[in-house]
Every structure is written in C-alpha cells, then in structure tokens.
PQR file of N, CA, C, O and H, with PARSE charges and radii, in Angstrom:
ATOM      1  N   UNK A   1      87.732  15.754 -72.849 -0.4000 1.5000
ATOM      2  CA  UNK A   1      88.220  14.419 -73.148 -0.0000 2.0000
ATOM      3  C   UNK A   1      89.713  14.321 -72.879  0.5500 1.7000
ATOM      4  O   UNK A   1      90.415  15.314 -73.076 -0.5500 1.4000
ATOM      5  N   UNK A   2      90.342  12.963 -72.355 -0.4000 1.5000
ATOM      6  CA  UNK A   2      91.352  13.085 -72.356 -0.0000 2.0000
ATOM      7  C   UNK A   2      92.067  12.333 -73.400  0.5500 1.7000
ATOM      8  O   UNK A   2      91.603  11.387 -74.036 -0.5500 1.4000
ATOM      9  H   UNK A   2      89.772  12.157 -72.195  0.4000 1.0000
ATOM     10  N   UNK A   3      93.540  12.973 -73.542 -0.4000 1.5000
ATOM     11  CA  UNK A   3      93.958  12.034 -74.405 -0.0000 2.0000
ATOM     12  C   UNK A   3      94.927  10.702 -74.089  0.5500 1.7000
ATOM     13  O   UNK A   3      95.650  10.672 -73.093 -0.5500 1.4000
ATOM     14  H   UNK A   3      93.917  13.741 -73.025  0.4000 1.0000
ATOM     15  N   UNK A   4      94.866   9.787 -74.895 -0.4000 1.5000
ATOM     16  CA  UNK A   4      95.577   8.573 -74.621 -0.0000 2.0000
ATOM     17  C   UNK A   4      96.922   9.006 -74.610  0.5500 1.7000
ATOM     18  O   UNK A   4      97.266   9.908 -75.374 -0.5500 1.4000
ATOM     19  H   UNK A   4      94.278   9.811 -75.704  0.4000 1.0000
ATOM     20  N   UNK A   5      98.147   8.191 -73.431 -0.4000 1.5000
ATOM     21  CA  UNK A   5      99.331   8.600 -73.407 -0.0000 2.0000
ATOM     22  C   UNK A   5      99.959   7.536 -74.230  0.5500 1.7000
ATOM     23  O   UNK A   5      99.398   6.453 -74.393 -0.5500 1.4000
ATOM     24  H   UNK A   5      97.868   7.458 -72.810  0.4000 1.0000
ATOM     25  N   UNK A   6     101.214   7.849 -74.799 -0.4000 1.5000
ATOM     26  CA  UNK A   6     101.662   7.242 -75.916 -0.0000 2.0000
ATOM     27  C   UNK A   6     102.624   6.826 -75.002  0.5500 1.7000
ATOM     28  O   UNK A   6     103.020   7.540 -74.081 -0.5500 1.4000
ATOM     29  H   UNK A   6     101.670   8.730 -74.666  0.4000 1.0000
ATOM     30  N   UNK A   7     103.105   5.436 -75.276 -0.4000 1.5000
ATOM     31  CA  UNK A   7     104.499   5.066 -74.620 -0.0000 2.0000
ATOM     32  C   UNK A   7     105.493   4.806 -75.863  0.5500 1.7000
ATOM     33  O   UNK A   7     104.783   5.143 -76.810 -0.5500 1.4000
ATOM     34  H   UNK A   7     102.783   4.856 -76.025  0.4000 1.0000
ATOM     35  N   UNK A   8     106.148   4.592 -76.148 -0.4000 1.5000
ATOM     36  CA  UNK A   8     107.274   4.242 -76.870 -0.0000 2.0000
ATOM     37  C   UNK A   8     107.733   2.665 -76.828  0.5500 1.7000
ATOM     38  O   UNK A   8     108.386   2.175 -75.907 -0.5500 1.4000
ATOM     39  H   UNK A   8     106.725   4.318 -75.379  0.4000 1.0000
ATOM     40  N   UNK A   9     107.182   1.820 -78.220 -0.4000 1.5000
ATOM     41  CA  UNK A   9     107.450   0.512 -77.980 -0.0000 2.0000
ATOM     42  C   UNK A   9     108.672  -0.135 -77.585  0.5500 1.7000
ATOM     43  O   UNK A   9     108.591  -1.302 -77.203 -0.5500 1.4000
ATOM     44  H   UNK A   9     106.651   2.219 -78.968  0.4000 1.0000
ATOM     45  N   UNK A  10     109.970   0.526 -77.620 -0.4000 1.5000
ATOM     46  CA  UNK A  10     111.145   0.290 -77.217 -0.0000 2.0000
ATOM     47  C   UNK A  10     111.015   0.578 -75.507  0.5500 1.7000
ATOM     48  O   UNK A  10     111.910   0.076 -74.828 -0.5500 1.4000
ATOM     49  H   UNK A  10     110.036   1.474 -77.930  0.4000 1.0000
ATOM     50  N   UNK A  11     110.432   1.004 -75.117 -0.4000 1.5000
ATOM     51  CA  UNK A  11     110.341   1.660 -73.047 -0.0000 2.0000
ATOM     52  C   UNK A  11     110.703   0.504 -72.300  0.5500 1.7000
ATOM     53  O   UNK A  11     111.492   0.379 -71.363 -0.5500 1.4000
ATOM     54  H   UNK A  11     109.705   1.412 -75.669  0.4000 1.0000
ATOM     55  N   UNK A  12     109.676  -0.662 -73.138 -0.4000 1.5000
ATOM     56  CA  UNK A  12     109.533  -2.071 -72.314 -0.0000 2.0000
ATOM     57  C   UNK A  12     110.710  -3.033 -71.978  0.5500 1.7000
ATOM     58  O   UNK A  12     110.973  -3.686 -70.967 -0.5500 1.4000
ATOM     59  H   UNK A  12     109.035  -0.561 -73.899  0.4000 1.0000
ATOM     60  N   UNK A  13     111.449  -2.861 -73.427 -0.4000 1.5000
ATOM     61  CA  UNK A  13     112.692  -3.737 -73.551 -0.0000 2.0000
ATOM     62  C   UNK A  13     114.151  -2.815 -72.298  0.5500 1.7000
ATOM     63  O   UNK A  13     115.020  -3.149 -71.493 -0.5500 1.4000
ATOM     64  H   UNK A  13     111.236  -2.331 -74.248  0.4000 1.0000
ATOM     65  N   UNK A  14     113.551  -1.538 -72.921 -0.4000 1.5000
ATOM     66  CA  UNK A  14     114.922  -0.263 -71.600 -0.0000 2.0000
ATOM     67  C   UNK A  14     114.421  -0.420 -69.994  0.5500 1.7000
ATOM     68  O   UNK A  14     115.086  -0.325 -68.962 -0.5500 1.4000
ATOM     69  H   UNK A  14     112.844  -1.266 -73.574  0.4000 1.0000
ATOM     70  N   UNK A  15     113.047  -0.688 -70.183 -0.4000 1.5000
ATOM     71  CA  UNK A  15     112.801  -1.149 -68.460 -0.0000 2.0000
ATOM     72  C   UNK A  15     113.580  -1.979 -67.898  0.5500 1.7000
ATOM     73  O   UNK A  15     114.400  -1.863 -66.988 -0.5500 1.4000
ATOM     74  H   UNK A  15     112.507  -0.766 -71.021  0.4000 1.0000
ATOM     75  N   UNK A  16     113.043  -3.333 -68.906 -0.4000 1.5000
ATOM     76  CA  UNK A  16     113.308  -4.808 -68.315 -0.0000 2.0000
ATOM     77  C   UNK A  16     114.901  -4.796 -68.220  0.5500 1.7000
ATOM     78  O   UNK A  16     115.482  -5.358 -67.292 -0.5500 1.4000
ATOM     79  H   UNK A  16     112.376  -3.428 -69.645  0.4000 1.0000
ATOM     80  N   UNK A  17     115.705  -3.984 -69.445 -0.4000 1.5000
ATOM     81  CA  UNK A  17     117.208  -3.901 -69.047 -0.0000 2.0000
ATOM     82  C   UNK A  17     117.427  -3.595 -67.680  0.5500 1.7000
ATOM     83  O   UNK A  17     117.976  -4.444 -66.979 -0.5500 1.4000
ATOM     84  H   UNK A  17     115.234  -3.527 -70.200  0.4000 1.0000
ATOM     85  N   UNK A  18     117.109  -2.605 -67.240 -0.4000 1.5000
ATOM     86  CA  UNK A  18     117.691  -1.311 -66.043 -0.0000 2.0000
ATOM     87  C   UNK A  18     117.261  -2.495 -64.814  0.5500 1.7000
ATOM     88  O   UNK A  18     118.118  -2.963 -64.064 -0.5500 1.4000
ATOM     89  H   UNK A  18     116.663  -1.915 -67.810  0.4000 1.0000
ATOM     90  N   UNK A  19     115.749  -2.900 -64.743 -0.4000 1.5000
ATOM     91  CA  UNK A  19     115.593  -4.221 -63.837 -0.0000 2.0000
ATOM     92  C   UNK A  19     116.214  -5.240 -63.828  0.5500 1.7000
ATOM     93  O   UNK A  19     116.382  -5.818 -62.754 -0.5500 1.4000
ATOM     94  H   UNK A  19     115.053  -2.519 -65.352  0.4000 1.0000
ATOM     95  N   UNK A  20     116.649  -5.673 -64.820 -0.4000 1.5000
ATOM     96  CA  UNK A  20     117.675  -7.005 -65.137 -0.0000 2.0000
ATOM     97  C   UNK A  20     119.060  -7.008 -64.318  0.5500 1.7000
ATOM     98  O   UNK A  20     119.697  -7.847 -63.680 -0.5500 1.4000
ATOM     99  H   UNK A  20     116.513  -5.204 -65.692  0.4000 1.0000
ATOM    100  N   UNK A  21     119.183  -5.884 -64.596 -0.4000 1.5000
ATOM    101  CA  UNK A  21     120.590  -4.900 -63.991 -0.0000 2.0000
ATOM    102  C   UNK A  21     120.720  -4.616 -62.504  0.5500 1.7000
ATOM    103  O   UNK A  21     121.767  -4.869 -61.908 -0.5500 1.4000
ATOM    104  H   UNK A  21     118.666  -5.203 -65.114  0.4000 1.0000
ATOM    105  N   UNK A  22     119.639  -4.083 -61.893 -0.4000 1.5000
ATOM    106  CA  UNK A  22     119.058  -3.493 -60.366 -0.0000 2.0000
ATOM    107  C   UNK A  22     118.994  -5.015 -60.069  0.5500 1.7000
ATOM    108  O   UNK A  22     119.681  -5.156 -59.057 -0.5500 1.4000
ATOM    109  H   UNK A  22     118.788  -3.878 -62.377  0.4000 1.0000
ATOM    110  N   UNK A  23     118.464  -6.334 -60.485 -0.4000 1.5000
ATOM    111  CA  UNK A  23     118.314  -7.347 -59.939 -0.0000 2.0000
ATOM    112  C   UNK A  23     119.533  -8.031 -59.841  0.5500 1.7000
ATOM    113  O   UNK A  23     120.026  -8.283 -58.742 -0.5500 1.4000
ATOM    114  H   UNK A  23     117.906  -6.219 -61.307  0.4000 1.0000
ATOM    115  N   UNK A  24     119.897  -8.255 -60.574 -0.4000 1.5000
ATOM    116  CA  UNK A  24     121.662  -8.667 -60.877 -0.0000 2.0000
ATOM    117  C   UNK A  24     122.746  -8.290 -59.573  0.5500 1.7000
ATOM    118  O   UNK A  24     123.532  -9.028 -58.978 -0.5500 1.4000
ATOM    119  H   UNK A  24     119.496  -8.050 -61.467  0.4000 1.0000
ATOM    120  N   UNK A  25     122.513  -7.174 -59.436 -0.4000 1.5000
ATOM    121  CA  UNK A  25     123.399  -6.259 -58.461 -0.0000 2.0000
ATOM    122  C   UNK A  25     122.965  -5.967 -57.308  0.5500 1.7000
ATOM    123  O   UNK A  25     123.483  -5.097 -56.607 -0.5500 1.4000
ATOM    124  H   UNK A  25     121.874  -6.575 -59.919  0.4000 1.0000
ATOM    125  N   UNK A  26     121.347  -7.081 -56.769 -0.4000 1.5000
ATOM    126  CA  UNK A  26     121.332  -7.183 -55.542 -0.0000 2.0000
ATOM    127  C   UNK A  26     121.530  -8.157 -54.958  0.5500 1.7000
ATOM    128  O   UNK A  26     121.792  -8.319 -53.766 -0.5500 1.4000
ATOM    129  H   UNK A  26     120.926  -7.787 -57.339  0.4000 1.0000
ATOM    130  N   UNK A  27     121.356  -9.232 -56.189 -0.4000 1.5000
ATOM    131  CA  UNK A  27     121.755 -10.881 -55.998 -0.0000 2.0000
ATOM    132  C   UNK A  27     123.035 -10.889 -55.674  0.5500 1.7000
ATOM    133  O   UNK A  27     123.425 -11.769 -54.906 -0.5500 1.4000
ATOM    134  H   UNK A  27     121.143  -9.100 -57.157  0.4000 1.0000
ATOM    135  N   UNK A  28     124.021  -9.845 -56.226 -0.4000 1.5000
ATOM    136  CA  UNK A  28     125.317 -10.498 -56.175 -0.0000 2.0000
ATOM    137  C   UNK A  28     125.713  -9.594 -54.743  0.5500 1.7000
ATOM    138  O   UNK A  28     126.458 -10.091 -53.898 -0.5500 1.4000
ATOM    139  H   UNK A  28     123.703  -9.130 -56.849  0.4000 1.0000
ATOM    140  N   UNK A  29     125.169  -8.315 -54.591 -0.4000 1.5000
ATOM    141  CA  UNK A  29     125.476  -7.543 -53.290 -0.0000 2.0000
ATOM    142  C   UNK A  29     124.640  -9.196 -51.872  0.5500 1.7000
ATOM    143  O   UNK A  29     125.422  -9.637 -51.030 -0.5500 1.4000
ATOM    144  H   UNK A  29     124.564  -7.911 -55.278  0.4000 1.0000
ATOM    145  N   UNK A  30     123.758  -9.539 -51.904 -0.4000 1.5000
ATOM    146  CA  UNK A  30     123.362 -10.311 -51.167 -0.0000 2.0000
ATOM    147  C   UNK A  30     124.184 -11.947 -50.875  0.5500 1.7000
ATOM    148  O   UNK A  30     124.052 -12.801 -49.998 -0.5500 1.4000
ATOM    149  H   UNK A  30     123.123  -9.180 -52.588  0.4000 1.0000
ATOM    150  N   UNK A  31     124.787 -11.863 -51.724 -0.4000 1.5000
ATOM    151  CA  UNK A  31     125.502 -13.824 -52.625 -0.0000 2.0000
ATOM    152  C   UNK A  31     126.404 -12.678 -51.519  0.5500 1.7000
ATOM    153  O   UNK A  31     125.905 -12.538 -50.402 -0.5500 1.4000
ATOM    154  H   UNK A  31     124.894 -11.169 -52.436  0.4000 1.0000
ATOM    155  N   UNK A  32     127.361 -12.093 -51.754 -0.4000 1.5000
ATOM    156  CA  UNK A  32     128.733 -11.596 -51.397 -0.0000 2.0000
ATOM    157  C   UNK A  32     128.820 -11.573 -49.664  0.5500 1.7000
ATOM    158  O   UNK A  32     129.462 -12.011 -48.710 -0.5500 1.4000
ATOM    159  H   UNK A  32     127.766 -12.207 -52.661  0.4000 1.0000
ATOM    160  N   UNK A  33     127.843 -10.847 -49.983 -0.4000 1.5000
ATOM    161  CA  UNK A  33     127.063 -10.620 -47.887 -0.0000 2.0000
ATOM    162  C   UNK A  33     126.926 -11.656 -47.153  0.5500 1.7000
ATOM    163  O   UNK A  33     127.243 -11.663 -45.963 -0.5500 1.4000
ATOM    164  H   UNK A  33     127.321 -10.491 -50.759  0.4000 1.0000
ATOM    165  N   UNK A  34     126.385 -12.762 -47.839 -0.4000 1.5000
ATOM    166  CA  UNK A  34     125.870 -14.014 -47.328 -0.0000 2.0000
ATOM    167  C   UNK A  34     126.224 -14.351 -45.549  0.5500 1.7000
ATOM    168  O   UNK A  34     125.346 -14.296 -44.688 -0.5500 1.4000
ATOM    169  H   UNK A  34     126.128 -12.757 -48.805  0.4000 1.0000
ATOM    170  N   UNK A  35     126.906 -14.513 -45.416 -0.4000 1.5000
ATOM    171  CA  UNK A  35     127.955 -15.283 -44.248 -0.0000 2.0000
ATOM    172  C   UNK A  35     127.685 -13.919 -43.237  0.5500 1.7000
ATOM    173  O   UNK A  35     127.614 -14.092 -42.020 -0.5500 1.4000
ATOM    174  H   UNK A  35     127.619 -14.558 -46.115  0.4000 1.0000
ATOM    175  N   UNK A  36     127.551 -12.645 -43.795 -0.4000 1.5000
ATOM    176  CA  UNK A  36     127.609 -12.145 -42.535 -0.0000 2.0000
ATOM    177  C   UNK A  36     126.110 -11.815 -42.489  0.5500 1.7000
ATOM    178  O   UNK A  36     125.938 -11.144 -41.472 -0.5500 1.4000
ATOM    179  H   UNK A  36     127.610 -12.505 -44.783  0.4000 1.0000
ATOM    180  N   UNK A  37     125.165 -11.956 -43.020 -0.4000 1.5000
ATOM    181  CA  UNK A  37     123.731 -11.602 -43.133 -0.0000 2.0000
ATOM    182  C   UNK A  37     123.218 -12.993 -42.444  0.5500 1.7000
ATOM    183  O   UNK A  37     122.166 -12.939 -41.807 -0.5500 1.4000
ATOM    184  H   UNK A  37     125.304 -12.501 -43.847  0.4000 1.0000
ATOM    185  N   UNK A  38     123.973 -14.344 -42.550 -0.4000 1.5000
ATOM    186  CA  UNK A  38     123.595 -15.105 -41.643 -0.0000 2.0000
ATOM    187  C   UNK A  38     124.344 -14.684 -40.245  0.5500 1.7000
ATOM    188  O   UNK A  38     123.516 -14.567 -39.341 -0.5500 1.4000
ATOM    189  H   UNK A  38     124.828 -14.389 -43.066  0.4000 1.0000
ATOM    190  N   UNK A  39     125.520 -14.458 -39.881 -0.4000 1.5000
ATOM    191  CA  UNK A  39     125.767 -13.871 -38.936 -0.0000 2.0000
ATOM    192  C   UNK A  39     125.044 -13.517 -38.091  0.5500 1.7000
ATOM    193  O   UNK A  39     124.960 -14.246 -37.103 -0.5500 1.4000
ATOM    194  H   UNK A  39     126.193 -14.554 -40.615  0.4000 1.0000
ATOM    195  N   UNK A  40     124.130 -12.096 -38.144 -0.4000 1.5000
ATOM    196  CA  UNK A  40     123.374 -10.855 -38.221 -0.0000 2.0000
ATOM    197  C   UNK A  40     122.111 -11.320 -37.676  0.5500 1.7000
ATOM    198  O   UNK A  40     121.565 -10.899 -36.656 -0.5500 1.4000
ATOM    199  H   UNK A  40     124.199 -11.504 -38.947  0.4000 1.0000
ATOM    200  N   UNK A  41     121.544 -12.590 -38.767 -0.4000 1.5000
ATOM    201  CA  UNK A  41     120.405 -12.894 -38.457 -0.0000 2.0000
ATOM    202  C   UNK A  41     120.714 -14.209 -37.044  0.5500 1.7000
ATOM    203  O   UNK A  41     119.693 -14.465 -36.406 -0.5500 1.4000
ATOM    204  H   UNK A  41     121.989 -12.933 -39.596  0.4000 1.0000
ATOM    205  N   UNK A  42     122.006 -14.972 -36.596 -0.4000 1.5000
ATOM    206  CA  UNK A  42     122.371 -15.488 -35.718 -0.0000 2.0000
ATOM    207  C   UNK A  42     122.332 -15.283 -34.300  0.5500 1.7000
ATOM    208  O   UNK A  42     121.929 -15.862 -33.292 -0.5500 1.4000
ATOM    209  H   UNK A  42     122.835 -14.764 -37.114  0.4000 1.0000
ATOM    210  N   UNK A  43     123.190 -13.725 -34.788 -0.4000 1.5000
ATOM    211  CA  UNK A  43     123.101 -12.873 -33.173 -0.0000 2.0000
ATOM    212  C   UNK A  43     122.061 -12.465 -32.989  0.5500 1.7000
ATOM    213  O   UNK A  43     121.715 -12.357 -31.813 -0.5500 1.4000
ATOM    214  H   UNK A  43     123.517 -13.254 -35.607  0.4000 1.0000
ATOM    215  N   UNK A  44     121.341 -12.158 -33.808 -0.4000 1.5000
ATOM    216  CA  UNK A  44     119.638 -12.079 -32.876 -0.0000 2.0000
ATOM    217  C   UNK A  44     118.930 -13.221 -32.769  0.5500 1.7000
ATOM    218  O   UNK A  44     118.306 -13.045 -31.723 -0.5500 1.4000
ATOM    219  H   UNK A  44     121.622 -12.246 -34.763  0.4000 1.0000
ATOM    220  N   UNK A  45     118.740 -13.892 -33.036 -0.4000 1.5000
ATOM    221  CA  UNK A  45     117.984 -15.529 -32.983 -0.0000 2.0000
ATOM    222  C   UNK A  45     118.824 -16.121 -31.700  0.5500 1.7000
ATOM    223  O   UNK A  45     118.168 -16.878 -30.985 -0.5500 1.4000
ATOM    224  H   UNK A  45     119.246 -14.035 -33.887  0.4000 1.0000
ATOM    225  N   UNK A  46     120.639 -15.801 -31.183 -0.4000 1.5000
ATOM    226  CA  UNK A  46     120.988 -16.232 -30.139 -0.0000 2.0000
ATOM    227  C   UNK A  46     120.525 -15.040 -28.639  0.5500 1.7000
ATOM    228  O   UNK A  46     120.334 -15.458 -27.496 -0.5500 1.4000
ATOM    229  H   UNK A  46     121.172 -15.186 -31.764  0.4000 1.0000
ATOM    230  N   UNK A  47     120.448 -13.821 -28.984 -0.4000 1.5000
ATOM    231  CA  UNK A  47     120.110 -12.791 -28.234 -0.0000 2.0000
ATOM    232  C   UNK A  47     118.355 -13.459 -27.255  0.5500 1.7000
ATOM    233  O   UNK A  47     118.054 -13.799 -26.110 -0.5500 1.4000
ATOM    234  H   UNK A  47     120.603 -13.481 -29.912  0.4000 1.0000
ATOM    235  N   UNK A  48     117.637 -13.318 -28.645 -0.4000 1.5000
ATOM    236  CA  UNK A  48     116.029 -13.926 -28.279 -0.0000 2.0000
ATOM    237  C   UNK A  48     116.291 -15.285 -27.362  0.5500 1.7000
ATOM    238  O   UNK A  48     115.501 -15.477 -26.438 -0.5500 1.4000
ATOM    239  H   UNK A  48     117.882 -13.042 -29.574  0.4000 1.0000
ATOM    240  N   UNK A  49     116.959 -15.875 -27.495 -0.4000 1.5000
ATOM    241  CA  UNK A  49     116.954 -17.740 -27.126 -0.0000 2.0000
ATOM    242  C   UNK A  49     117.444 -17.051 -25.676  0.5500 1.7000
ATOM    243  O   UNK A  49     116.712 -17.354 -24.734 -0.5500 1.4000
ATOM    244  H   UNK A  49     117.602 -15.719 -28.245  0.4000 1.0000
ATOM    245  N   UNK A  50     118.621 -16.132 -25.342 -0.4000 1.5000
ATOM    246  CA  UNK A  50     119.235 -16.283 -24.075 -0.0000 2.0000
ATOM    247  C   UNK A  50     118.393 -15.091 -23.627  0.5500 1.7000
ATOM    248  O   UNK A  50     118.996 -14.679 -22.636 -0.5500 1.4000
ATOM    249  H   UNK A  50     119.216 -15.886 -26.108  0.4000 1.0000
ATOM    250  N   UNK A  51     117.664 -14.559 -23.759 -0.4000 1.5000
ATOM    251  CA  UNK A  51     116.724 -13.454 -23.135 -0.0000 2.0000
ATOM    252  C   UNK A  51     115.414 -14.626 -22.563  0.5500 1.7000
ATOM    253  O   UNK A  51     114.973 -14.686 -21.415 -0.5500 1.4000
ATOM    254  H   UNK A  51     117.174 -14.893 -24.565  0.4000 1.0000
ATOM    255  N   UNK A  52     115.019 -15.430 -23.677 -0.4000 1.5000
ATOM    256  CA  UNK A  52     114.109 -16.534 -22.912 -0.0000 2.0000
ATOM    257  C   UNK A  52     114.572 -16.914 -22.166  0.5500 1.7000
ATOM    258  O   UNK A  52     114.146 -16.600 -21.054 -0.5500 1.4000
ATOM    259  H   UNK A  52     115.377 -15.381 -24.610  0.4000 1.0000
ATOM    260  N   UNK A  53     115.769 -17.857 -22.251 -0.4000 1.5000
ATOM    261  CA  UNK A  53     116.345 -18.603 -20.788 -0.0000 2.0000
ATOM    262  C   UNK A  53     116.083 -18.013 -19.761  0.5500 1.7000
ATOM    263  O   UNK A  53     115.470 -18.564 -18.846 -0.5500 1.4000
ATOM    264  H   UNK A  53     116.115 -18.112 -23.154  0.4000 1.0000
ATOM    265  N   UNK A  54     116.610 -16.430 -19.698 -0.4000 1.5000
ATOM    266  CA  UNK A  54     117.369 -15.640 -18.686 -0.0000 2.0000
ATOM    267  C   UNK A  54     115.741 -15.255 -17.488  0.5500 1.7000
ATOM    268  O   UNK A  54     115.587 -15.092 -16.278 -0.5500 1.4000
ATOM    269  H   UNK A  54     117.107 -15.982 -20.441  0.4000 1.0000
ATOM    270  N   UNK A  55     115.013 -15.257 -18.465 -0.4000 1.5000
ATOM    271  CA  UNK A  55     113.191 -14.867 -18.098 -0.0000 2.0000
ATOM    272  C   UNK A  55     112.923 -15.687 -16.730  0.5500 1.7000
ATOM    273  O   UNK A  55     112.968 -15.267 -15.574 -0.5500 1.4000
ATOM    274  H   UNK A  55     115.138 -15.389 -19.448  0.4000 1.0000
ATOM    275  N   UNK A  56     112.676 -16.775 -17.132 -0.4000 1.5000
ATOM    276  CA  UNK A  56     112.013 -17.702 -15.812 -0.0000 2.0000
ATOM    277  C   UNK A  56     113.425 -17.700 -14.860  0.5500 1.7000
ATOM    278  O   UNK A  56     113.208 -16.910 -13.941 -0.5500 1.4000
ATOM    279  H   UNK A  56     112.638 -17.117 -18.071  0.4000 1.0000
ATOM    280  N   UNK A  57     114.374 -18.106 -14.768 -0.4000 1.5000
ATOM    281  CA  UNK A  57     115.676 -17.225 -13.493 -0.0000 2.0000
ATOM    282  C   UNK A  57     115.243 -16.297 -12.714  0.5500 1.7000
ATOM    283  O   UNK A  57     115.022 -16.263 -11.503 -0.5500 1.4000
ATOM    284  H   UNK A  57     114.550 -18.748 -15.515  0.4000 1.0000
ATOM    285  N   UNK A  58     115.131 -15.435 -13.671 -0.4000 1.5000
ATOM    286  CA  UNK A  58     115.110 -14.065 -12.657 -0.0000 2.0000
ATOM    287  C   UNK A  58     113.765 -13.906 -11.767  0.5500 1.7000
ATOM    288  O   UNK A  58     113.738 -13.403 -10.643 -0.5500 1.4000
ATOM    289  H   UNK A  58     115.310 -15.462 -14.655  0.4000 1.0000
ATOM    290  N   UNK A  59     112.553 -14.476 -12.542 -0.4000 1.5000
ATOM    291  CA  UNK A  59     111.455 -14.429 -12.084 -0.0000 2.0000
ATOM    292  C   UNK A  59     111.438 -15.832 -10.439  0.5500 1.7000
ATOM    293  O   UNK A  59     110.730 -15.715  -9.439 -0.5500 1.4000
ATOM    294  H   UNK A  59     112.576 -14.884 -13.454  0.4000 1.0000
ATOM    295  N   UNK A  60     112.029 -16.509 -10.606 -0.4000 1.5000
ATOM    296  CA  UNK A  60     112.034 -17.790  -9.444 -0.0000 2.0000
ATOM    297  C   UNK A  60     112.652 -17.086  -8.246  0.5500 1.7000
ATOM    298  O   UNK A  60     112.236 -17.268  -7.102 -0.5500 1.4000
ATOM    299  H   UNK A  60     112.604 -16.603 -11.418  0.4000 1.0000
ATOM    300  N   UNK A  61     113.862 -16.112  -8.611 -0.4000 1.5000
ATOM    301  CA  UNK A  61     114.904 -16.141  -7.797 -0.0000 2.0000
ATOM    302  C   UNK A  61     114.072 -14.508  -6.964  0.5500 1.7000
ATOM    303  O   UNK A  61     114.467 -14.052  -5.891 -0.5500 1.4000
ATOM    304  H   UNK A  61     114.200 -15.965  -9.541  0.4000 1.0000
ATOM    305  N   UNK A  62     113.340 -14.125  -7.487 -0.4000 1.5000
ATOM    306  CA  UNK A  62     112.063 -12.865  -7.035 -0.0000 2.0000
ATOM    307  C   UNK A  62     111.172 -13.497  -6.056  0.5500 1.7000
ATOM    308  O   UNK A  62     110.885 -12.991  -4.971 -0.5500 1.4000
ATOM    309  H   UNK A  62     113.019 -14.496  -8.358  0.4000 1.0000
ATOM    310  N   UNK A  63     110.851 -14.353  -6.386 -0.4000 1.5000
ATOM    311  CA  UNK A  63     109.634 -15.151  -5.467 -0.0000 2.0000
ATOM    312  C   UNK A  63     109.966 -15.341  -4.055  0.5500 1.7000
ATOM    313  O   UNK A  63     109.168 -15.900  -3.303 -0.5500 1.4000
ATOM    314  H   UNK A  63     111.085 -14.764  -7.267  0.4000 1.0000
TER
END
C-alpha cells in the first residue's frame, strides 16, 4: 500500500508568492523591453515582406 503524501497547508500560499513574484518580474522585464521586442518583431515582418517582393523579380528577369 502506498502512503498518502502530506503537503503542508502553508506550500499553497509560498507557491502563489514565488509565482506572484516570477510573474511580476517578467511583466516588468517585457513592459521595459517593449519598443525593442517590437523592433525585433519589425525587422523580421520587414525582412519576410522584402524577400516576397524580391521573389517574383528575380524569377521574370530568369525567364
């Protein structure tokens, strides 16, 4: 038989702290970042757009 594991009714409240905390401090690492994480996500969204353009060019100027 096995036995039941005991948790400690205080565990729940020291979790939700340490998460409260880990969440806190990615919101604000992300809030801080902002401008260059749009950046980031810019230069590739402009990279993709001028790699499409650049596609049918090269392919016409082959023919």
């Amino acid at each position: 038989m096995s036995n039941p594991v005991y948790i400690d009714p205080s565990t729940g409240g020291m979790l939700f702290q340490v998460l409260a905390v880990i969440f806190a401090a990615l919101s604000g690492v992300i809030l801080f970042f902002s401008g260059r994480i749009k950046m980031f996500f810019n230069r590739i969204a402009r990279n993709f757009r001028e790699r499409g353009q650049e596609t049918p060019d090269t392919n016409e100027e082959n023919r």
